[in-house]
C-alpha positions as CSV (number, residue, x, y, z in Angstrom):
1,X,0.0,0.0,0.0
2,X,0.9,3.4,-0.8
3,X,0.6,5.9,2.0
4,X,-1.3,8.9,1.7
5,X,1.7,11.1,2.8
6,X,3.6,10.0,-0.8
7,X,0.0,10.2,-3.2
8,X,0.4,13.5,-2.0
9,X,3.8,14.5,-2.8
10,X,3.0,12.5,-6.1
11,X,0.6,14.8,-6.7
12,X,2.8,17.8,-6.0
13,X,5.6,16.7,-8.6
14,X,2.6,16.2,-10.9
15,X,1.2,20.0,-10.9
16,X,4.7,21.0,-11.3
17,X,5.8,18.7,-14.6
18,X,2.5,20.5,-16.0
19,X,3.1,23.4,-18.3
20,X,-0.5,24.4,-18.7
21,X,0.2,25.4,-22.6
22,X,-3.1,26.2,-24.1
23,X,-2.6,23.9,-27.3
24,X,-3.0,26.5,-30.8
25,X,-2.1,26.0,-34.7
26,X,1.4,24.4,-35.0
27,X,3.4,23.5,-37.7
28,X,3.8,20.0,-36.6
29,X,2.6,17.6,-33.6
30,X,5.5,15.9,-32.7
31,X,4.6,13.1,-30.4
32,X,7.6,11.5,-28.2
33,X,7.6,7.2,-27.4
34,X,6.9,6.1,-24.4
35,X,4.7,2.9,-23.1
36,X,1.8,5.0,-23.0
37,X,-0.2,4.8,-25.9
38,X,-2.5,7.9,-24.7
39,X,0.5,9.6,-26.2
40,X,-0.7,8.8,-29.9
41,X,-4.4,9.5,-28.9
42,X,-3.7,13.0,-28.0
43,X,-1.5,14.1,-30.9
44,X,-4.5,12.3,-33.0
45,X,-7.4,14.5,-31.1
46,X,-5.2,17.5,-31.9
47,X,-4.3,16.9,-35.7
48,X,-8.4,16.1,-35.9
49,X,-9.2,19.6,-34.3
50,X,-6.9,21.2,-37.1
51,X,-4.3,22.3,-35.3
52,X,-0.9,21.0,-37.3
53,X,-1.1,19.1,-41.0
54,X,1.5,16.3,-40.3
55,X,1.8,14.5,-37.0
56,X,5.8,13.0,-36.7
57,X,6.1,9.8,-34.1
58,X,9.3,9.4,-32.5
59,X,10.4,6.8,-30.4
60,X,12.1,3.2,-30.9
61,X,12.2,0.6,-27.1
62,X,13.2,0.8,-23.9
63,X,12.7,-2.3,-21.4
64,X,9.3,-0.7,-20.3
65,X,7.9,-0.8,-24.0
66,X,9.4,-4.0,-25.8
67,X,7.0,-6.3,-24.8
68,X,4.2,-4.0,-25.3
69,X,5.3,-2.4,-28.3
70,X,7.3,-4.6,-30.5
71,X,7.4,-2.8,-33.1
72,X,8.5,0.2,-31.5
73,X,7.0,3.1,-30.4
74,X,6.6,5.2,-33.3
75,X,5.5,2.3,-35.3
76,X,2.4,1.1,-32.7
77,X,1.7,5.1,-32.4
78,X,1.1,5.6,-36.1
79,X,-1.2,2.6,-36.2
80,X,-3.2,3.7,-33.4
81,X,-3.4,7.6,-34.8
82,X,-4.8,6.2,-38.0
83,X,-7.2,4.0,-36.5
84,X,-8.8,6.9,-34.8
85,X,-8.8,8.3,-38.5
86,X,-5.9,10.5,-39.1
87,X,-4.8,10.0,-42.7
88,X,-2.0,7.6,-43.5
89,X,-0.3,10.2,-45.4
90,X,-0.2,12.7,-42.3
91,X,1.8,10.6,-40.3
92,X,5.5,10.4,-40.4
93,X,7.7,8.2,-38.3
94,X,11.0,8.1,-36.5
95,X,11.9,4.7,-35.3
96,X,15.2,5.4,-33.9
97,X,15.0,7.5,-30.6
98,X,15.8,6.2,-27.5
99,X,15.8,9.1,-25.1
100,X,14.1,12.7,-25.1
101,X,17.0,14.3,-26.9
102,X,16.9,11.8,-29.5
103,X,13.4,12.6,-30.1
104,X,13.9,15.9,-30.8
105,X,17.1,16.1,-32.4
106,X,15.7,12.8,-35.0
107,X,12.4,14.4,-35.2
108,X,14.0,17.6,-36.7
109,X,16.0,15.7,-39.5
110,X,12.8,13.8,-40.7
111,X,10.9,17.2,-41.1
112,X,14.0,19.0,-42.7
113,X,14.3,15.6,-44.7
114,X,10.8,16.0,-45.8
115,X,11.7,20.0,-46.9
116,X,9.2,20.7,-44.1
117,X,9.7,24.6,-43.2
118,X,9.0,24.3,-38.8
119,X,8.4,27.3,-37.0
120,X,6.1,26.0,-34.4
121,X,5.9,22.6,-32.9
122,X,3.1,21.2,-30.8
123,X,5.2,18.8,-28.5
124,X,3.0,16.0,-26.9
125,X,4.4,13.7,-24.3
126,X,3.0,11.9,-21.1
127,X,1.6,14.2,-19.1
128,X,4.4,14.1,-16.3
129,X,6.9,15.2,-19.1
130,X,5.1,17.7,-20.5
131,X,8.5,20.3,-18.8
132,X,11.1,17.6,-19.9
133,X,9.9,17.8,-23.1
134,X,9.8,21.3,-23.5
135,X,13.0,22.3,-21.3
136,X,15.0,19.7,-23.9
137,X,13.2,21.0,-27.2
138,X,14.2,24.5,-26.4
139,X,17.7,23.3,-25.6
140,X,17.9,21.4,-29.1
141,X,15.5,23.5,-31.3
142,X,15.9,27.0,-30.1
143,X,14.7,28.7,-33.4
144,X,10.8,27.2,-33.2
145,X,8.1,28.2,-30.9
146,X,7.0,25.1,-28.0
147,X,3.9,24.3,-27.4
148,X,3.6,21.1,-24.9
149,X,0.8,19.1,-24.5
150,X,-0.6,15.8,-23.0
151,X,-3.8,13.9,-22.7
152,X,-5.8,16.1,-20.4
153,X,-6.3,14.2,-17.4
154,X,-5.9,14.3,-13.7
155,X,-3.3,12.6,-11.8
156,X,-5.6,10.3,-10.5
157,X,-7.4,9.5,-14.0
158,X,-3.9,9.4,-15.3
159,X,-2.8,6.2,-12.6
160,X,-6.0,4.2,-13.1
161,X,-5.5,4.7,-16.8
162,X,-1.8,2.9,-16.4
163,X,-2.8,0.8,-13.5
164,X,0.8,0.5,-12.0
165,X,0.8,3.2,-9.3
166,X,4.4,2.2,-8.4
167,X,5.9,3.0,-11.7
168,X,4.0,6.2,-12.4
169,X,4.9,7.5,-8.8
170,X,8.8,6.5,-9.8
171,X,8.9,8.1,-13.8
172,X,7.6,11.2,-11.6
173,X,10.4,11.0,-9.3
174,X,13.0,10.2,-12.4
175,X,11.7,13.3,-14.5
176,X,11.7,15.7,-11.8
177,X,14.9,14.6,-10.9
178,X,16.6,14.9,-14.9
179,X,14.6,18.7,-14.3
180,X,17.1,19.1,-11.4
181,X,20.6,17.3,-12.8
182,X,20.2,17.8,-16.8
183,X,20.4,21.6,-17.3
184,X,23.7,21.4,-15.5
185,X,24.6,18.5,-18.6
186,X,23.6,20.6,-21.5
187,X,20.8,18.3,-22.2
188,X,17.7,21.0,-21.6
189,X,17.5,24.6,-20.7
190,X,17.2,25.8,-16.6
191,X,14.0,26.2,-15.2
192,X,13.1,27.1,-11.7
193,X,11.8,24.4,-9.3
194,X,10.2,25.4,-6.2
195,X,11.5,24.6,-2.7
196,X,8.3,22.7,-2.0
197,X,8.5,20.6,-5.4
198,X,12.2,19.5,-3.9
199,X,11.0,18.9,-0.8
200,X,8.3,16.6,-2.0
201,X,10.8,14.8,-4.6
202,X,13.3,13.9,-1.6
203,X,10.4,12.7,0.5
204,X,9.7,10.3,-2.4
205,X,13.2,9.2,-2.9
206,X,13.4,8.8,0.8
207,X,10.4,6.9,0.8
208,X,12.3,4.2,-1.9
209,X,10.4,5.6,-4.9
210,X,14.0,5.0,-7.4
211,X,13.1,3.0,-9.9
212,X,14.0,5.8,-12.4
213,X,16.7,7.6,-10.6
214,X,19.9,7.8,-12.3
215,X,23.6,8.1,-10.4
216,X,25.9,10.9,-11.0
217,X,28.2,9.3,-13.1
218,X,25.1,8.2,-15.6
219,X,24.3,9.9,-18.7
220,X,21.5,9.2,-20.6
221,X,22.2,5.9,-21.8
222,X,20.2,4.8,-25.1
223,X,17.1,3.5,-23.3
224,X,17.5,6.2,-20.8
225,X,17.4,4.4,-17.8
226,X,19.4,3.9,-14.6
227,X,22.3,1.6,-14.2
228,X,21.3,1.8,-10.1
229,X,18.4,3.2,-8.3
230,X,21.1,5.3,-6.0
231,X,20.0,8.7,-5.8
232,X,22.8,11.6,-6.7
233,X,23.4,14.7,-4.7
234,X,20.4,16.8,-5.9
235,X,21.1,20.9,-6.4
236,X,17.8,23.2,-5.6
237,X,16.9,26.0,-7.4
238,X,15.4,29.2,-6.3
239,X,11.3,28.5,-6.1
């Protein structure tokens, strides 16, 4: 069982890892891999409102996907997008990404491939990376206008959807934790994180919530996951 202390502090990295973009006209969706195929619905619901003309999957496996997703990730998203009726023809993939910067950086040579001009780039992800995302994308892709986005759900529609409370509370606890440790790496830009947010993060690790921690010596490894669940000396910034 899960006390209530740490659905709590969950729910306080949650509203943090939340942007709160109001999704508008775009360029391109660009929708990152991951095991959650609410991913592919999303970026579907916004190419059917009109708001981009091509949608670009991104994503190959990691251990949490491989089983689930064969095929890869961009491969099972572009088959679910068209069977809730985006056009074939609007969908490009990119089947080679194994971490967040790989998405962006390998989503930007299949649209420049494709002589696709980009000034705007609607950016969905799971809702808990919605600030990854973005904090990479304007590290990597400085010239275009971010706009991140997510299935709009609330934390606790968001854990019965997964229906592994464990692993959501931990790919919390990893992604606020690469908000912390990346900028410092060059991997995404700085952005604050309040002293509460911290607080709640530690309580989690504290609590043994690791399971997506990475050390201090780690970089992000292909699959982007932690060679230990040891947690690294974490800096604060100002709140």
């Amino acid at each position: 069982m899960i006390p209530l202390s740490a659905w709590s502090d969950a729910r306080c990295l949650w509203d943090h890892h939340l942007m709160h973009h109001t999704p508008r006209p775009c360029s391109v969706i660009v929708g990152l891999g991951s095991h959650d195929l609410g991913v592919a619905d999303a970026a579907a619901g916004l190419y059917l409102r009109g708001l981009a003309p091509v949608i670009v999957f991104t994503g190959s496996t990691s251990p949490t996907t491989r089983q689930r997703m064969p095929r890869g990730e961009a491969v099972h998203y572009r088959e679910r997008a068209v069977e809730l009726g985006v056009p074939e023809s609007a969908v490009l993939t990119e089947p080679k990404a194994r971490n967040t910067g790989e998405n962006i950086r390998f989503s930007r040579a299949v649209l420049e491939s494709a002589g696709m001009e980009v000034d705007s780039v609607l950016l969905v992800s799971k809702p808990y990376e919605e600030r990854r995302a973005y904090a990479t994308a304007r590290k990597l892709w400085p010239d275009v206008d971010i706009v991140s986005a997510s299935s709009p759900m609330t934390f606790e529609e968001y854990v019965d959807s997964i229906g592994d409370d464990r692993m959501v509370i931990d790919m919390l606890v990893g992604a606020l934790q690469r908000l912390l440790v990346y900028p410092a790496r060059g991997f995404m830009i700085d952005q604050p994180v309040p002293d509460q947010v911290v607080a709640a993060y530690e309580r989690l690790v504290g609590a043994g919530f690791t399971g997506r921690l990475i050390t201090e010596s780690t970089g992000p490894r292909p699959s982007d996951t932690p060679r230990s669940t040891h947690d690294l000396d974490h800096r604060r910034r100002p709140g």
